[in-house]
C-alpha positions as protocol buffer text, in pm:
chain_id: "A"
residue {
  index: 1
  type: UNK
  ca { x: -1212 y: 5290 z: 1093 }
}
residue {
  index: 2
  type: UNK
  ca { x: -873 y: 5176 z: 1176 }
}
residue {
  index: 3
  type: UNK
  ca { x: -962 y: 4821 z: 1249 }
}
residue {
  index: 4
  type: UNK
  ca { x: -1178 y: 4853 z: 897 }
}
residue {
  index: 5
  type: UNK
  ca { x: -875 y: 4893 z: 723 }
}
residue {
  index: 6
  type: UNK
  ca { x: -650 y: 4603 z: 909 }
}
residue {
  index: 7
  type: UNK
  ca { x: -953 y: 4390 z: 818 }
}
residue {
  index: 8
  type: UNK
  ca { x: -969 y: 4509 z: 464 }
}
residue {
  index: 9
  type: UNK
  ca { x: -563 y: 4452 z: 452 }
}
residue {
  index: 10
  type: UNK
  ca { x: -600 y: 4127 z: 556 }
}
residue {
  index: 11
  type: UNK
  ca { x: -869 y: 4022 z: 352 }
}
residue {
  index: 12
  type: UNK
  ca { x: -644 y: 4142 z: 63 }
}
residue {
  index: 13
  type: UNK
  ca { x: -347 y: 3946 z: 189 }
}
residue {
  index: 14
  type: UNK
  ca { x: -559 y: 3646 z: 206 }
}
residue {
  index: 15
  type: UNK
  ca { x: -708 y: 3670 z: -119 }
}
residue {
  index: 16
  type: UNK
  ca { x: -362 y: 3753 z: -257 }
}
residue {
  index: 17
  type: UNK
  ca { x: -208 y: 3405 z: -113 }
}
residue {
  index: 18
  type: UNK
  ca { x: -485 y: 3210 z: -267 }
}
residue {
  index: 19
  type: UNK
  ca { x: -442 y: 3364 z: -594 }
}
residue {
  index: 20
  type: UNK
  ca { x: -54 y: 3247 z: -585 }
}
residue {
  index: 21
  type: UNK
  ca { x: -107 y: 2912 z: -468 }
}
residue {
  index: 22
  type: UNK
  ca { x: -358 y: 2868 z: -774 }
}
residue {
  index: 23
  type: UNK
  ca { x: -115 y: 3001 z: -994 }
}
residue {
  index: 24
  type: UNK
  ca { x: 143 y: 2751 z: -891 }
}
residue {
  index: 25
  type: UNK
  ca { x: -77 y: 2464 z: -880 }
}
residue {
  index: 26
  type: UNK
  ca { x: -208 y: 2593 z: -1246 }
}
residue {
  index: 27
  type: UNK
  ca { x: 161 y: 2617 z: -1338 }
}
residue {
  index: 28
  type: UNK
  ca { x: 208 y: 2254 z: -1180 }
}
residue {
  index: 29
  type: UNK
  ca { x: 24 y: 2103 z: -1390 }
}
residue {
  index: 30
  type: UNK
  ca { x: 65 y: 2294 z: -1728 }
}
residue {
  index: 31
  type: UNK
  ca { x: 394 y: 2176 z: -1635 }
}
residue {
  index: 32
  type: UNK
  ca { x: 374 y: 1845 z: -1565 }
}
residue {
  index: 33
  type: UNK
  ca { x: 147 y: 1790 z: -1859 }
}
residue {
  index: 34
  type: UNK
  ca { x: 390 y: 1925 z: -2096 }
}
residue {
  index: 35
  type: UNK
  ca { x: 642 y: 1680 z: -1963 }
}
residue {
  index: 36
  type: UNK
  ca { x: 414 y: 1397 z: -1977 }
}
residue {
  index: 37
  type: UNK
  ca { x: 335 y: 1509 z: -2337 }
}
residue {
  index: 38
  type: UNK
  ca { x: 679 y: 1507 z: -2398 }
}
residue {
  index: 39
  type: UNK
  ca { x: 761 y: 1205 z: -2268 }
}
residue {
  index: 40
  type: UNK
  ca { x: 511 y: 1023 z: -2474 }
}
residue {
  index: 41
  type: UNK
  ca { x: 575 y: 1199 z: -2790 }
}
residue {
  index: 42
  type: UNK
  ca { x: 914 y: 1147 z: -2771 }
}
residue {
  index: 43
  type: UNK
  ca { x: 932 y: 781 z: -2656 }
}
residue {
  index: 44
  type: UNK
  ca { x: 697 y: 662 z: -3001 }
}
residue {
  index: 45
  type: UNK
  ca { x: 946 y: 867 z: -3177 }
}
residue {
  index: 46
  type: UNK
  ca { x: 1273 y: 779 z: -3011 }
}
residue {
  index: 47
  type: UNK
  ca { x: 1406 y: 409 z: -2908 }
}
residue {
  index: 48
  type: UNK
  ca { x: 1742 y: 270 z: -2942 }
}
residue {
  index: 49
  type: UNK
  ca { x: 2069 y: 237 z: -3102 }
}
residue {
  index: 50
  type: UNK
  ca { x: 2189 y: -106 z: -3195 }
}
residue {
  index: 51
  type: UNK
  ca { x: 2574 y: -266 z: -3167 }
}
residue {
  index: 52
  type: UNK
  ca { x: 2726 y: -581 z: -2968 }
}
residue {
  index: 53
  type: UNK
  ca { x: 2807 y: -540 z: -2587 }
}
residue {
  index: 54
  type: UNK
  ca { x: 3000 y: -825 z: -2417 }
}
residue {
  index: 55
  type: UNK
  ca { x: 2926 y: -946 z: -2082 }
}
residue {
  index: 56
  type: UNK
  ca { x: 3060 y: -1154 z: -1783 }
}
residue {
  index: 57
  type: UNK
  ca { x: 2926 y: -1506 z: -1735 }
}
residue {
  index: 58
  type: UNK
  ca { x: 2844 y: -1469 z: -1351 }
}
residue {
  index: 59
  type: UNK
  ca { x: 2583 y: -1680 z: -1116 }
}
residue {
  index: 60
  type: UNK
  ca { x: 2397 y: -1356 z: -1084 }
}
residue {
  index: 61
  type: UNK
  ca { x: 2310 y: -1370 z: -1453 }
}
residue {
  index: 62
  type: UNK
  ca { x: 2414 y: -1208 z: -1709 }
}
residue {
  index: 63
  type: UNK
  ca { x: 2641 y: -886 z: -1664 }
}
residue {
  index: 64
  type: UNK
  ca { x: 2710 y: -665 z: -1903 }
}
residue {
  index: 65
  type: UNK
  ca { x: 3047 y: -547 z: -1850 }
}
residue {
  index: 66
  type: UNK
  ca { x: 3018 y: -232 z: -1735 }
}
residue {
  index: 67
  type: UNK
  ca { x: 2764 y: -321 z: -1407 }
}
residue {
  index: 68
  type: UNK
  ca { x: 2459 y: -343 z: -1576 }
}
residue {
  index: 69
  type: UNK
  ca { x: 2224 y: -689 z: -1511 }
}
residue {
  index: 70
  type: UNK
  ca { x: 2041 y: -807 z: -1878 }
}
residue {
  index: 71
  type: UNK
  ca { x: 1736 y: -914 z: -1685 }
}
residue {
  index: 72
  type: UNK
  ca { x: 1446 y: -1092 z: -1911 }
}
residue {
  index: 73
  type: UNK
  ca { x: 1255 y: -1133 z: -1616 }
}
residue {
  index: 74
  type: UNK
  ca { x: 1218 y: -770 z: -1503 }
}
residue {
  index: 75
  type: UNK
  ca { x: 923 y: -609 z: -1661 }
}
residue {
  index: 76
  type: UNK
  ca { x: 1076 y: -237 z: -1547 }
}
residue {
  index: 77
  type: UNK
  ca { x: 1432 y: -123 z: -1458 }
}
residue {
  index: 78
  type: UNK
  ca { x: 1611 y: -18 z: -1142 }
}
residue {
  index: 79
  type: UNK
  ca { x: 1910 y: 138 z: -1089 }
}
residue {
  index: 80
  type: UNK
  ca { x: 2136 y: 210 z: -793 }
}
residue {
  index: 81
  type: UNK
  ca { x: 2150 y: 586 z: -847 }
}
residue {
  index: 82
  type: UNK
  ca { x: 2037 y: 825 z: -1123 }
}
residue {
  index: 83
  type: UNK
  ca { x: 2358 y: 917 z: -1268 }
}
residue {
  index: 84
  type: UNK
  ca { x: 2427 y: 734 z: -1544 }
}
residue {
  index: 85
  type: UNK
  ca { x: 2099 y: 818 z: -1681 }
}
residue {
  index: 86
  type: UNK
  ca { x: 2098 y: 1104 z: -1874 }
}
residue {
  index: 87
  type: UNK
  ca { x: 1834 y: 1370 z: -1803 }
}
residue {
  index: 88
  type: UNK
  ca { x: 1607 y: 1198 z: -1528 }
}
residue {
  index: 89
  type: UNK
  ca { x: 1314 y: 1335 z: -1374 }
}
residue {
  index: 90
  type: UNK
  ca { x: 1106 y: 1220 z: -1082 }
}
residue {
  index: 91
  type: UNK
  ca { x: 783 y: 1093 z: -1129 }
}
residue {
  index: 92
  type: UNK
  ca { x: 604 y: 961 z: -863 }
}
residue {
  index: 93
  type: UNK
  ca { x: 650 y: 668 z: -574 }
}
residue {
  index: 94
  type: UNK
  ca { x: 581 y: 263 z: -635 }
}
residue {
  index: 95
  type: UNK
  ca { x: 528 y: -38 z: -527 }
}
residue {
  index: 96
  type: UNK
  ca { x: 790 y: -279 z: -608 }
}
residue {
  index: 97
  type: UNK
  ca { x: 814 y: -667 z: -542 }
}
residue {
  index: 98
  type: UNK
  ca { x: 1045 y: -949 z: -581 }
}
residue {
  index: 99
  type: UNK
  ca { x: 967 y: -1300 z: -706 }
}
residue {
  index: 100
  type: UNK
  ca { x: 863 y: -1372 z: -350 }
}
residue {
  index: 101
  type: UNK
  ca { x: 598 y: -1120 z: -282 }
}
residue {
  index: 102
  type: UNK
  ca { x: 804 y: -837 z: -58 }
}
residue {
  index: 103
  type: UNK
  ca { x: 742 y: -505 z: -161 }
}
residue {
  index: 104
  type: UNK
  ca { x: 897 y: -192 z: -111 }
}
residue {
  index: 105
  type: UNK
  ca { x: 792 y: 177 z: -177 }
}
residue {
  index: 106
  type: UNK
  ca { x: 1075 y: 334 z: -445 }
}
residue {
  index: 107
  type: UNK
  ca { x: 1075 y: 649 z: -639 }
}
residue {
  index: 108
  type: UNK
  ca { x: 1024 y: 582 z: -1033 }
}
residue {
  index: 109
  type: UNK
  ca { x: 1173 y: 822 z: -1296 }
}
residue {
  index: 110
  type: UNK
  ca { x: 1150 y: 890 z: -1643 }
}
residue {
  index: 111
  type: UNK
  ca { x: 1542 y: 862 z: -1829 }
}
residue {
  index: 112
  type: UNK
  ca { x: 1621 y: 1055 z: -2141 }
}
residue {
  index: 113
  type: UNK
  ca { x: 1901 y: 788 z: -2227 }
}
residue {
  index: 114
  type: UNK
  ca { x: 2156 y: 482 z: -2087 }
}
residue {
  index: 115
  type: UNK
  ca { x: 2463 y: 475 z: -2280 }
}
residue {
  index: 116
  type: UNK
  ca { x: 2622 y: 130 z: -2268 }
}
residue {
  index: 117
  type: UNK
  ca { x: 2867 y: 198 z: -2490 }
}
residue {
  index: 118
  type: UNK
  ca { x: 2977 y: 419 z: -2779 }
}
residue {
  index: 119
  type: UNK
  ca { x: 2728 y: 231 z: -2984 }
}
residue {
  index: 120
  type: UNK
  ca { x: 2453 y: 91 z: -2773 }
}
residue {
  index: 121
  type: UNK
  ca { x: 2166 y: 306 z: -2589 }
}
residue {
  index: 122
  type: UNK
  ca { x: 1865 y: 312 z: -2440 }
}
residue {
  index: 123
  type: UNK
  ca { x: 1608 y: 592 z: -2503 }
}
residue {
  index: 124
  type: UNK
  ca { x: 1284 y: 735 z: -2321 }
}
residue {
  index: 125
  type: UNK
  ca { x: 1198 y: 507 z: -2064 }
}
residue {
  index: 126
  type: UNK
  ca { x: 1062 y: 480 z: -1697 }
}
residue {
  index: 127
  type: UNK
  ca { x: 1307 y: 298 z: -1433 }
}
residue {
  index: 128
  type: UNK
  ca { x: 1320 y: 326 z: -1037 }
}
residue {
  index: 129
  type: UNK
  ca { x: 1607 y: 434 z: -818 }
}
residue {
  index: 130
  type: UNK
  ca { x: 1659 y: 202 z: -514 }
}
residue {
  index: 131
  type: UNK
  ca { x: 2043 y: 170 z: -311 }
}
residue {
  index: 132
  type: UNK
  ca { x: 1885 y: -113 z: -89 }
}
residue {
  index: 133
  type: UNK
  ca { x: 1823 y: -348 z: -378 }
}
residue {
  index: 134
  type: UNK
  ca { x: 2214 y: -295 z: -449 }
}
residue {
  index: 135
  type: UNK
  ca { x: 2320 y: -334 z: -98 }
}
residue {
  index: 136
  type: UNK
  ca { x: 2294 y: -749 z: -127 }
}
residue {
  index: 137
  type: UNK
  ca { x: 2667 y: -878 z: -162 }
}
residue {
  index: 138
  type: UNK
  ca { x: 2544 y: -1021 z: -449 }
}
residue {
  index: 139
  type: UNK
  ca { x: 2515 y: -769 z: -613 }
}
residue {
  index: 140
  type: UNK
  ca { x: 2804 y: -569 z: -520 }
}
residue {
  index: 141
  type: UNK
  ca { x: 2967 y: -329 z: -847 }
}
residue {
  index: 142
  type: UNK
  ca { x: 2643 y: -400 z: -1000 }
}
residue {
  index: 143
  type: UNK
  ca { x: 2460 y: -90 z: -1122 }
}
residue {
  index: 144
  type: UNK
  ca { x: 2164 y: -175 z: -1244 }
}
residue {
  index: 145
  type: UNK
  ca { x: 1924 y: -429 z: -1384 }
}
residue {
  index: 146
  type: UNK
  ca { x: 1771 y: -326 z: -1746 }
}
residue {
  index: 147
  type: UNK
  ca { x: 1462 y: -498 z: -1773 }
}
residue {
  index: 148
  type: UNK
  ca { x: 1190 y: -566 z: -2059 }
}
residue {
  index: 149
  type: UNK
  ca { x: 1047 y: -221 z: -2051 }
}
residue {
  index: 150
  type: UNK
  ca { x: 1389 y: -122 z: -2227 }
}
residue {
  index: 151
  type: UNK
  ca { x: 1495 y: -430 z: -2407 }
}
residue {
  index: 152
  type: UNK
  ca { x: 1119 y: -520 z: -2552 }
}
residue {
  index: 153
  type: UNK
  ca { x: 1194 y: -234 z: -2781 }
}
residue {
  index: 154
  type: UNK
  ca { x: 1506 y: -415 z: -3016 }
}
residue {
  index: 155
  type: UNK
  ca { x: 1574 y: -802 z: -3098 }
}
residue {
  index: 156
  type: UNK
  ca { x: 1843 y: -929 z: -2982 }
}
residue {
  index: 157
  type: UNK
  ca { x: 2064 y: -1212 z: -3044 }
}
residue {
  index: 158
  type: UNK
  ca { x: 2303 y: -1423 z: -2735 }
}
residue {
  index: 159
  type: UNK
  ca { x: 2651 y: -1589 z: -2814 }
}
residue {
  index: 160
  type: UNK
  ca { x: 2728 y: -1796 z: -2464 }
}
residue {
  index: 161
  type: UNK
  ca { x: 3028 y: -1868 z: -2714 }
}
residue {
  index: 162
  type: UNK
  ca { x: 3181 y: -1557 z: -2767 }
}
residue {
  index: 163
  type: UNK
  ca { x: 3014 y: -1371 z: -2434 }
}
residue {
  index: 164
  type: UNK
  ca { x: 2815 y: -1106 z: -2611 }
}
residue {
  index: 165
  type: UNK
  ca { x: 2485 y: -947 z: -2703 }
}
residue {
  index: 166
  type: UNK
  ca { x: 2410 y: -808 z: -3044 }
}
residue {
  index: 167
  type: UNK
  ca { x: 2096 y: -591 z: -3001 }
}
residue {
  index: 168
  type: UNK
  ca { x: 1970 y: -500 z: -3346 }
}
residue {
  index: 169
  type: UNK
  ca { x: 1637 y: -338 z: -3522 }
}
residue {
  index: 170
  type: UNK
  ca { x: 1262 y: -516 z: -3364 }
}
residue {
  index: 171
  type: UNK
  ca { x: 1197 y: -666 z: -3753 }
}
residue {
  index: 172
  type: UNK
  ca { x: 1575 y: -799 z: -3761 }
}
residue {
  index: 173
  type: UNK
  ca { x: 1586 y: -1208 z: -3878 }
}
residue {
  index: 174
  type: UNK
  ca { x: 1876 y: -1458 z: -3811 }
}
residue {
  index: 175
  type: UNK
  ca { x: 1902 y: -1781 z: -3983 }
}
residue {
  index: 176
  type: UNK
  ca { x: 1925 y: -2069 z: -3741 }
}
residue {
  index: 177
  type: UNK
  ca { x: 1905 y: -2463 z: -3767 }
}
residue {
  index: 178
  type: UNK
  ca { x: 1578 y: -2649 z: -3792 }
}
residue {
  index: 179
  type: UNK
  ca { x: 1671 y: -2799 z: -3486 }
}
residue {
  index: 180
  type: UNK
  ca { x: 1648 y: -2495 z: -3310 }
}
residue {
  index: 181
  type: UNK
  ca { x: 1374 y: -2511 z: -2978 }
}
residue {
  index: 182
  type: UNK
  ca { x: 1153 y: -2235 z: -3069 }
}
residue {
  index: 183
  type: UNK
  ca { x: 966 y: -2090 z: -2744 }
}
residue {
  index: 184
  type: UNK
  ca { x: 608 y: -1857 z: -2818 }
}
residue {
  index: 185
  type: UNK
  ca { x: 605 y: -1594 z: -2575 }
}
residue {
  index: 186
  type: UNK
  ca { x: 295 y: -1396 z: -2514 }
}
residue {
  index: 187
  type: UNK
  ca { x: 412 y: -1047 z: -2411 }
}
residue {
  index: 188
  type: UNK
  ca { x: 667 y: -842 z: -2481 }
}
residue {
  index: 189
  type: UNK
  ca { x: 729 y: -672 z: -2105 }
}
residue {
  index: 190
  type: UNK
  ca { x: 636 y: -1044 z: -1926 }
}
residue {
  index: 191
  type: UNK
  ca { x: 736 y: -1310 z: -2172 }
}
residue {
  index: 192
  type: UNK
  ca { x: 528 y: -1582 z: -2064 }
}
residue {
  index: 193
  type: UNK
  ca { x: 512 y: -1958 z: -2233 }
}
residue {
  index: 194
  type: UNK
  ca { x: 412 y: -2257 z: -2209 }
}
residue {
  index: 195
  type: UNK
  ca { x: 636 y: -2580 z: -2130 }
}
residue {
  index: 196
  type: UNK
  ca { x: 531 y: -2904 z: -2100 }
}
residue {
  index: 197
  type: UNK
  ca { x: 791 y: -3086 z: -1801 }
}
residue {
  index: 198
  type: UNK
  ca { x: 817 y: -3451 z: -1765 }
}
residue {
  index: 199
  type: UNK
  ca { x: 460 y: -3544 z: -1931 }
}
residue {
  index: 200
  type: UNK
  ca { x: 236 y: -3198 z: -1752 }
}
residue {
  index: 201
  type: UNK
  ca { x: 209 y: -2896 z: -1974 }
}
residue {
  index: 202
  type: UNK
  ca { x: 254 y: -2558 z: -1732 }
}
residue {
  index: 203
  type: UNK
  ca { x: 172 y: -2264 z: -1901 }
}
residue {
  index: 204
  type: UNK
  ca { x: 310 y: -1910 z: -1740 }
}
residue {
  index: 205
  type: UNK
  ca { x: 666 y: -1972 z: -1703 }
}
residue {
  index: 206
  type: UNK
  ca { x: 801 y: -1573 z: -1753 }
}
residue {
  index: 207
  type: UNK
  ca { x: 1149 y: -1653 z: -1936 }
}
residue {
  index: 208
  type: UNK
  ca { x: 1346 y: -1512 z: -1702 }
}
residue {
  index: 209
  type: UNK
  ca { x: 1783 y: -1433 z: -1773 }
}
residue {
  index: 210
  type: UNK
  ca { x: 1752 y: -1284 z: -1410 }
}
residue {
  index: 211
  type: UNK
  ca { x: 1718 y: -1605 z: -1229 }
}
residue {
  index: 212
  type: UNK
  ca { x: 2022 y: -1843 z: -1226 }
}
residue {
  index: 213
  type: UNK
  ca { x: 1857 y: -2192 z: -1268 }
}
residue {
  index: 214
  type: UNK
  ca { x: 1714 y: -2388 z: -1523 }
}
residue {
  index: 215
  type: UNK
  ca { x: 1312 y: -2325 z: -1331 }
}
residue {
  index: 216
  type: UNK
  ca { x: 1124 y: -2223 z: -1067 }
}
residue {
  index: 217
  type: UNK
  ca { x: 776 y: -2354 z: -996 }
}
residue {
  index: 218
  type: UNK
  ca { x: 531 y: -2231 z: -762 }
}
residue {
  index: 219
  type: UNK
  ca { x: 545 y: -2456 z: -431 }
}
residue {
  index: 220
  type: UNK
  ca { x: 141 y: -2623 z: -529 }
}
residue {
  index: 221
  type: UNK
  ca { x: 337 y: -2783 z: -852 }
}
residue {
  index: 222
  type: UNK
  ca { x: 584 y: -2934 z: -715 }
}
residue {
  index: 223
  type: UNK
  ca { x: 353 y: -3102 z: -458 }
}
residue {
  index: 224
  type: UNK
  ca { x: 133 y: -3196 z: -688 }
}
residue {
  index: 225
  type: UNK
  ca { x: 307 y: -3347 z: -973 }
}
residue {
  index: 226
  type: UNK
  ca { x: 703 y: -3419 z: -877 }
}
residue {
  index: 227
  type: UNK
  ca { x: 586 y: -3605 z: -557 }
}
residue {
  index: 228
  type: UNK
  ca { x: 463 y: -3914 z: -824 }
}
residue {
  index: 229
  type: UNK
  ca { x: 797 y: -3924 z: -949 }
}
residue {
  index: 230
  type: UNK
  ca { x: 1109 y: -4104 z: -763 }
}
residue {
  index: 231
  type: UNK
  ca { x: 1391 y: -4048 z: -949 }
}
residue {
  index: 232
  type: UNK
  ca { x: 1502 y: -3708 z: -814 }
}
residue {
  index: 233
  type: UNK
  ca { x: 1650 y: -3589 z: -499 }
}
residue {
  index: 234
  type: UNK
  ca { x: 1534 y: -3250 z: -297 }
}
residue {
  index: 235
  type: UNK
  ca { x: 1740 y: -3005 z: -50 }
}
residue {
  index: 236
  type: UNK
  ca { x: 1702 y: -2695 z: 108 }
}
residue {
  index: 237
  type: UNK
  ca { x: 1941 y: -2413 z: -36 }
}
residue {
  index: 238
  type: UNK
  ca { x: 1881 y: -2012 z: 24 }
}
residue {
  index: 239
  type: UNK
  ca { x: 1829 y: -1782 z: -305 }
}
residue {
  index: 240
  type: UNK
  ca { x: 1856 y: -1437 z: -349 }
}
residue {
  index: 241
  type: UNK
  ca { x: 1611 y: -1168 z: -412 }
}
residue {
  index: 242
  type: UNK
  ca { x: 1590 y: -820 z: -447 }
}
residue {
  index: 243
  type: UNK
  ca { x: 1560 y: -741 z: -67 }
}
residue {
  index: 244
  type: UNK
  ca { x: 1640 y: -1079 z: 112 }
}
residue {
  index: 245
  type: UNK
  ca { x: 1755 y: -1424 z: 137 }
}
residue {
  index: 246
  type: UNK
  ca { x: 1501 y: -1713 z: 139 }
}
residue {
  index: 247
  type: UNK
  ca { x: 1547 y: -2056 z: 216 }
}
residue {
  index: 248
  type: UNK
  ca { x: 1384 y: -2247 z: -91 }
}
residue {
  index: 249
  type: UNK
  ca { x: 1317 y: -2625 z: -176 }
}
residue {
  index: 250
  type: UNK
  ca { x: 1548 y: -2760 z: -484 }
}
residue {
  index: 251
  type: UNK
  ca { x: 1480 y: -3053 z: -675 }
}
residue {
  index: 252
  type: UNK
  ca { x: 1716 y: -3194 z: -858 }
}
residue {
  index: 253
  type: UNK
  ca { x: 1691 y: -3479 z: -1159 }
}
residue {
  index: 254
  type: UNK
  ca { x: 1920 y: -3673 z: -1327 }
}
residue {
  index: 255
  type: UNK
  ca { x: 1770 y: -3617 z: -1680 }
}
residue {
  index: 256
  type: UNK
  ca { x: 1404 y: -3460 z: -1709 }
}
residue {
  index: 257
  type: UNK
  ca { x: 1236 y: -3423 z: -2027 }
}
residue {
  index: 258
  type: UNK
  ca { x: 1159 y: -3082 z: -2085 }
}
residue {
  index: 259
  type: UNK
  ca { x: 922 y: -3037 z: -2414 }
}
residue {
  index: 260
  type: UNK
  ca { x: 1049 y: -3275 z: -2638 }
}
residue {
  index: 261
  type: UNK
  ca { x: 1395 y: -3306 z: -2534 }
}
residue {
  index: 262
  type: UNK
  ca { x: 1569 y: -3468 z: -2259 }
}
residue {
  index: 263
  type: UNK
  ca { x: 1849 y: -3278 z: -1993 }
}
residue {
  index: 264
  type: UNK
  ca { x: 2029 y: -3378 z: -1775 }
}
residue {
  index: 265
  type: UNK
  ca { x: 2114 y: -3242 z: -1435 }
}
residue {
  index: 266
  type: UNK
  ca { x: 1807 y: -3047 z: -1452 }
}
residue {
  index: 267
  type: UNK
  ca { x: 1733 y: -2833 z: -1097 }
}
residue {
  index: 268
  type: UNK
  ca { x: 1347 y: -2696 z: -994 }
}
residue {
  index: 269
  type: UNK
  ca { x: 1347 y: -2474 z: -724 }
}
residue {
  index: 270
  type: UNK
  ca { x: 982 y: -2332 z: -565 }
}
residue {
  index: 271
  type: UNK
  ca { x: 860 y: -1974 z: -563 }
}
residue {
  index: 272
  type: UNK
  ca { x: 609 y: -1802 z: -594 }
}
residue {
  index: 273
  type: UNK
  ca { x: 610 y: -1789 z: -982 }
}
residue {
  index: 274
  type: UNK
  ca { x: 706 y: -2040 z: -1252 }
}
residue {
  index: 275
  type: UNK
  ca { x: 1023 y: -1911 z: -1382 }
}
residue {
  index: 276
  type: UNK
  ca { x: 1280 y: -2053 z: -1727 }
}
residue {
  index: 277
  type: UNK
  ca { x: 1649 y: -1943 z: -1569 }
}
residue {
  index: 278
  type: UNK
  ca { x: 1943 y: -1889 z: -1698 }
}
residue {
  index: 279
  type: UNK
  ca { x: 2133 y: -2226 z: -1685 }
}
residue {
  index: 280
  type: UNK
  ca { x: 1851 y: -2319 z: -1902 }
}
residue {
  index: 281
  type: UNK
  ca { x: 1986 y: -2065 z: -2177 }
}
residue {
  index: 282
  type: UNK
  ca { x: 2308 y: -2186 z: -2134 }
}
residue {
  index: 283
  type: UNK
  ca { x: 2291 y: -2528 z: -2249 }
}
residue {
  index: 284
  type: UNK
  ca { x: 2289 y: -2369 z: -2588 }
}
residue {
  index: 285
  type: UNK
  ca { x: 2563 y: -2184 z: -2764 }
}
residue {
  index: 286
  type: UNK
  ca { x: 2324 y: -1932 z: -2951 }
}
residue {
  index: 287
  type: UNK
  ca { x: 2040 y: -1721 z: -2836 }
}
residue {
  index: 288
  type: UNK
  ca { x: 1787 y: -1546 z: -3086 }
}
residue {
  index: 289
  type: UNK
  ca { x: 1506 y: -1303 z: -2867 }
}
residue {
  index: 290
  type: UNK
  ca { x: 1241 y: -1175 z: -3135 }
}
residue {
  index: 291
  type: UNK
  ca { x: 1038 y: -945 z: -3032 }
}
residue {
  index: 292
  type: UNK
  ca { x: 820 y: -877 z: -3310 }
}
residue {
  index: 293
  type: UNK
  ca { x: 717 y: -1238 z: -3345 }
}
residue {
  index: 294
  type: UNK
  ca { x: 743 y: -1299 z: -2987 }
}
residue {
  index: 295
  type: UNK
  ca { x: 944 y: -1618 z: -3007 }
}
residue {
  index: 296
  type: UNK
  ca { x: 1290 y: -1742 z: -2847 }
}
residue {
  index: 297
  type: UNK
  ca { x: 1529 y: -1945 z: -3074 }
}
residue {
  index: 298
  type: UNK
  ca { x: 1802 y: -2163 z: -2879 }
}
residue {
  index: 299
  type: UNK
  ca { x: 2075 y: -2375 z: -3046 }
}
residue {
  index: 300
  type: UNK
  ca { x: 2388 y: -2523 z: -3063 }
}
C-alpha cells in the first residue's frame, strides 16, 4: 500500500513537471511571438529622424564623429556593445563574414533606437554585437559600423566639402549639374551596379563607403583582363577586414577610364568581391544617395 502511494506521488510529481515545462515553453513562444509581432509592426510604422551629422575624413572610411562607421557596404550593422542602443533584445546567433570569406558565429539583436545626435536616429532595426571585430587597431574608439539595413530607410546627401551627412525623407530630391555621374543601383541593402573599366563592362560592384580605395575586383578579373594592359604597376600591400589582415595584390594606373571618364591615380586591389571604395567618392565634392530611385549622384 505504502509503496502504492510513493508510486502514485511520483507519478503526480512527474506529471506535474511536464505540465510546467509546457507552460513555459507555451509562454515562450506566446512571448516571443508577441515580440516578433511587435517588432514588425512597429518597424513599417517607425523609421527615422532626419538632420546633418558631421564626420571625420579617416582611411577607415567615413566616421561619424561620435565612433560610428557610415558603411554602404554593410548590408546589416554591428556594434561593439549594446549600450548605446536603446532597448535591445537578443534574438538568435549568426553567421557573419568579411569581404574575404571568414566567418564568425555573433549574437544578432533587435534595437529600439541609435541616437546620433539630438536630431538624427535610427529606429527598429536588427544589428549584431561583436568586441572582436573592434579589437583591430584600426578600429580603435570606433563603436560601430551602421550599415544599409539602417541607412536604406532615408536619402541622404555627402559634402566631402564641408565633412557632413544630411540624411533626409526616402522621396527627398536635390538639384545637381547635368554633369553629374549618375550610378543605377539594384538593391537597397546591397547596392550593386554596373561599371564598365578601361573598355570591359563588370556588373556587381556593391558601392561600398566601407572600403578605402577607389575598387576591388575579384582575383579571376584582374587575371583576365588587366594582364593585356601594360601601363600599370602591381604590389603587394596588407588590408584590413573585420577579423584579420590579408596580404592583397594592388594595381595601380596612371589614369584609367572608368565609364566615360578618365582618373588618374586610380588603385584595384583583389578580393573576393568587386567593390566601388571610398577614394572613389572622394574625387567629388558632393554626394547624392537616393534610395527610392536607387541611383548615386556624384559631382563637383
Amino acid at each position: 500500500m505504502k509503496k502504492s502511494i510513493n508510486n502514485m506521488i511520483q507519478s503526480i510529481r512527474c506529471h506535474i513537471k511536464k505540465t510546467y515545462k509546457i507552460i513555459f515553453i507555451v509562454l515562450f513562444i506566446i512571448i516571443f511571438c508577441l515580440l516578433l509581432g511587435y517588432i514588425i509592426l512597429d518597424s513599417a510604422l517607425v523609421t527615422s529622424t532626419y538632420g546633418r551629422v558631421y564626420f571625420s575624413n579617416s582611411n577607415n572610411g567615413i566616421i561619424i564623429k561620435n565612433g560610428f562607421i557610415f558603411d554602404t557596404g554593410a548590408n546589416g550593422s554591428c556594434f561593439s556593445n549594446t549600450k548605446d542602443i536603446e532597448m535591445s533584445v537578443f534574438l538568435f546567433p549568426i553567421f557573419i563574414s568579411d569581404t574575404y570569406g571568414s566567418q564568425k558565429i555573433v549574437p544578432a539583436f533587435f534595437g529600439k533606437k541609435l541616437s546620433i545626435n539630438d536630431k538624427v536616429s535610427f529606429h527598429n532595426f536588427i544589428f549584431i554585437s561583436s568586441p572582436e571585430v573592434f579589437s583591430n587597431h584600426s578600429f580603435m574608439n570606433i563603436k560601430g559600423i551602421i550599415g544599409m539595413n539602417m541607412i536604406y530607410k532615408t536619402n541622404f546627401y555627402i559634402s566631402f566639402v564641408d565633412n557632413y551627412i544630411e540624411f533626409m525623407p526616402k522621396d527627398s530630391i536635390m538639384n545637381f549639374p547635368i554633369s553629374a555621374i549618375c550610378l543605377n543601383f539594384e538593391d537597397s541593402i546591397t547596392p550593386t551596379c554596373s561599371m564598365k573599366i578601361g573598355n570591359v563592362v563588370f556588373d556587381n560592384i556593391l558601392i561600398d563607403t566601407g572600403f578605402d580605395r577607389d575598387l576591388a575586383l575579384k582575383e579571376s578579373d584582374i587575371d583576365n583582363y588587366f594582364n593585356l594592359l601594360s601601363d600599370y604597376t602591381t604590389n603587394i600591400t596588407t588590408n584590413n577586414t573585420l577579423f584579420n589582415v590579408k596580404e592583397i595584390k594592388t594595381i595601380s594606373f596612371n589614369r584609367l577610364r572608368l565609364n566615360l571618364r578618365e582618373y588618374k591615380d586610380v588603385v584595384i586591389i583583389s578580393s573576393n568581391k568587386r567593390l566601388l571604395g571610398l577614394k572613389f567618392f572622394k574625387r567629388f565634392n558632393h554626394v547624392f544617395w537616393n534610395n527610392k530611385d536607387r541611383k548615386v549622384y556624384f559631382w563637383n
